[in-house]
C-alpha positions in Angstrom: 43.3 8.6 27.0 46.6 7.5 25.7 48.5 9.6 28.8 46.4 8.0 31.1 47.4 4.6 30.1 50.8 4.8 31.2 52.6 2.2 33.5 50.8 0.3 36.1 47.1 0.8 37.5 47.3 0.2 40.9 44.2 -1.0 42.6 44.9 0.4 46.1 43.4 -0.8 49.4 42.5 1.6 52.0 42.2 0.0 55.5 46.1 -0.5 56.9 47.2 0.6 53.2 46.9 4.2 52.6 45.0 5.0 55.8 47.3 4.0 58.8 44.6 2.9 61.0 46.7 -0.6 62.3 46.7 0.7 66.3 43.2 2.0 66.1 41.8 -1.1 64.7 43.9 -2.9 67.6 42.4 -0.2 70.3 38.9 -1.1 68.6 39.3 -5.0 68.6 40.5 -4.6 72.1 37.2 -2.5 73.4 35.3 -5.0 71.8 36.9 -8.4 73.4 36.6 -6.5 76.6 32.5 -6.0 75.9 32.1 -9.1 74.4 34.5 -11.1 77.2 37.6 -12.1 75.2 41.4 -11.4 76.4 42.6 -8.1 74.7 45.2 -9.0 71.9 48.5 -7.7 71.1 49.3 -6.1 67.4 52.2 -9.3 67.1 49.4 -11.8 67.6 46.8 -10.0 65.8 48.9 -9.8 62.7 49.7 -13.7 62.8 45.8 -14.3 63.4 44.0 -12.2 60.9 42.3 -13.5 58.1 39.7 -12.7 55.7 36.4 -13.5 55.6 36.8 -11.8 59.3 34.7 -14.7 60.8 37.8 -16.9 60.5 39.8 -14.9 62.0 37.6 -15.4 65.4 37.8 -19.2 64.6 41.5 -18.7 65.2 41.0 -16.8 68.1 38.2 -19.0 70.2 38.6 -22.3 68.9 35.2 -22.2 66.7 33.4 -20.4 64.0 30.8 -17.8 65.4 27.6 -18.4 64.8 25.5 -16.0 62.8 24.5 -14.6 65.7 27.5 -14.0 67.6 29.0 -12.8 64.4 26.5 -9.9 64.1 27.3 -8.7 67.6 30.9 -9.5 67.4 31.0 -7.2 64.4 28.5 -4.5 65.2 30.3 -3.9 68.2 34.0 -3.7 66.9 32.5 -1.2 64.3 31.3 1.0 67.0 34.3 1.2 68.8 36.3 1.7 65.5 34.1 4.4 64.3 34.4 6.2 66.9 38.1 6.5 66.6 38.7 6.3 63.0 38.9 10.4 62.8 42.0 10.4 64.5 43.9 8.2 62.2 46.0 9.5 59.3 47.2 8.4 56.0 50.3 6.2 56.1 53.5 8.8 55.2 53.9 9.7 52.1 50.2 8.3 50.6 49.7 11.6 49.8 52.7 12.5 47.9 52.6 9.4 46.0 49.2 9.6 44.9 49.1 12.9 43.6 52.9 12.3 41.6 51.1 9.2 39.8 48.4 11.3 38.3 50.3 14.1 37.6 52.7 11.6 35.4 49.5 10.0 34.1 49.6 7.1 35.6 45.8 5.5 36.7 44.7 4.5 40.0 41.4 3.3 42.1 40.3 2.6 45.3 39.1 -0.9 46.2 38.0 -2.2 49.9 35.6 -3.8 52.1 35.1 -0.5 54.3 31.3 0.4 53.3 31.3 2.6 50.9 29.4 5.1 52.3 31.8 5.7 54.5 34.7 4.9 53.1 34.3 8.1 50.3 33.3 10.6 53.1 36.7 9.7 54.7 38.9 9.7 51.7 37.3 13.0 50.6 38.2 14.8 54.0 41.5 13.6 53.7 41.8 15.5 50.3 43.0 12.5 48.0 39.4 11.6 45.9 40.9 13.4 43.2 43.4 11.1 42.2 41.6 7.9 41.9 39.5 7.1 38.6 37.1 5.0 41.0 36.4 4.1 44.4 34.2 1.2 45.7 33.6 0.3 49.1 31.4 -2.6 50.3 27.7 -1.8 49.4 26.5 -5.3 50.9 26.9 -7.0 54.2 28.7 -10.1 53.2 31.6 -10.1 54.7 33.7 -12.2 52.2 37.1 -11.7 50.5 38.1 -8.8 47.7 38.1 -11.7 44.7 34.3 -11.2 43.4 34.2 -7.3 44.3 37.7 -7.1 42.5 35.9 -8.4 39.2 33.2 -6.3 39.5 35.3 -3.0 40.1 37.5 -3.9 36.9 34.7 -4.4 35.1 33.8 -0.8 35.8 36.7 1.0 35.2 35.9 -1.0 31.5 38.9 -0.1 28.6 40.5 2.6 30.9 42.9 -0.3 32.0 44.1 -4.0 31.1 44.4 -6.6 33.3 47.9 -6.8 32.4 48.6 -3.3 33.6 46.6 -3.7 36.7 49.1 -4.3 40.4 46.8 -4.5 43.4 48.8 -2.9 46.4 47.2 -4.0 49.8 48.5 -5.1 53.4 46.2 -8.5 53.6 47.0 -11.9 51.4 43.4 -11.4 50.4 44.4 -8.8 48.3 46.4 -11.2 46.4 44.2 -13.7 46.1 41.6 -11.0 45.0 44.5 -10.2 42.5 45.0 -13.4 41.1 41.2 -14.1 40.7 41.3 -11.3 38.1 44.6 -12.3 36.6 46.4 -9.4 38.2 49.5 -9.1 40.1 49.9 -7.7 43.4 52.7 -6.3 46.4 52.0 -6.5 50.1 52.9 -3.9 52.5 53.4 -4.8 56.0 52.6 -2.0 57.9 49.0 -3.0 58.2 46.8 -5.9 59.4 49.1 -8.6 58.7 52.8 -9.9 59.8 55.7 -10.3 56.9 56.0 -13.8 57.2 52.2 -14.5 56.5 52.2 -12.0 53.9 55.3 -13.5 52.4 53.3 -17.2 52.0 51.3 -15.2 49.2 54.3 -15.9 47.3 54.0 -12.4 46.1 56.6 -9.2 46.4 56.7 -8.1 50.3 57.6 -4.3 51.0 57.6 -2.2 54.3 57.1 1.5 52.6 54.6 2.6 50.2 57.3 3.9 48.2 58.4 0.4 47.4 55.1 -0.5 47.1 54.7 1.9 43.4 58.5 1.2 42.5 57.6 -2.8 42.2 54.0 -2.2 41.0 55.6 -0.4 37.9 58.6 -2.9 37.5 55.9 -5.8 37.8 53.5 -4.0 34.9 56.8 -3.1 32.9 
């Protein structure tokens, strides 16, 4: 195991992170509002708006909390449209590359996000990347709340193959810091997903706009 312990684990998010699904989710959330009657959104305001747990993030947008009801719809019928269009979407440029240089220079990675998970590994298997991830976890339950307690639990199942100190969670929303800090991690934003920079910025963690950044900080951070 001692190659494998190299540098930083990164704890990568999928949704807006390695898959580049921002305009489809928009497209989605749009085709939604229109079926549920709320004014389509633009990809500025959505990325000032969003929040997790996603319930909020219609509190922003109406005024109110949904009510448990409303919620279900609201979110049964955004993942309809999303589903539907999800094929289409690839991964952000050069996921690919970067992934498969980490673990050829043994450096660890896993996959962490609130996409179910039995959807979530079909996808990342058809896009040809499993390989390189030591784990993958999607959302197995329909709570709908933040990354921090899933984060714990997906640490505590990669078990000795990494520290906490060598672990950099690399994600597009400030949950994924928080999440990282729950666990005593460190983490780096990219803003080419769900959220604007200066939102991301009020994490009070490192900000970058390419992937490539993204794994140049990560290491620095678990140097």
């Amino acid at each position: 195991m001692g190659k494998q312990l190299r540098g930083a684990h990164i704890v990568w998010d999928w949704n807006g992170t390695l898959l580049h699904d921002i305009h489809t989710v928009i497209e989605a959330t749009n085709a939604s509002f229109a079926e549920i009657g709320l004014e389509a959104i633009t990809l500025e305001r959505y990325r000032d708006l969003y929040c997790v747990p996603i319930p909020k993030f219609y509190e922003r947008l109406i005024g109110r909390l949904p009510s448990d009801a409303e919620w279900r719809v609201m979110d049964a019928v955004f993942h309809k449209h999303y589903w539907a269009r999800v094929e289409s979407c690839g991964l952000t440029e050069g996921a690919a590359q970067l992934l498969a240089a980490r673990r050829a220079d043994g450096r660890t990675q896993s996959l962490l996000s609130l996409a179910p998970h039995e959807h979530l590994v079909p996808i990342v298997r058809r896009h040809g990347i499993e390989e390189h991830f030591v784990r993958i976890d999607g959302r197995a339950d329909d709570s709908h709340a933040g990354k921090a307690e899933r984060m714990v639990r997906h640490l505590d199942a990669l078990g000795e193959v990494v520290a906490v100190e060598r672990v950099v969670v690399v994600g597009d929303a400030v949950d994924d810091a928080v999440a990282a800090a729950h666990v005593g991690a460190r983490a780096v934003l990219y803003t080419g997903g769900s959220h604007s920079r200066r939102s991301l910025e009020a994490a009070g963690v490192p900000v970058v706009d390419s992937l490539a950044e993204a794994v140049a900080e990560a290491e620095r951070l678990a140097a």
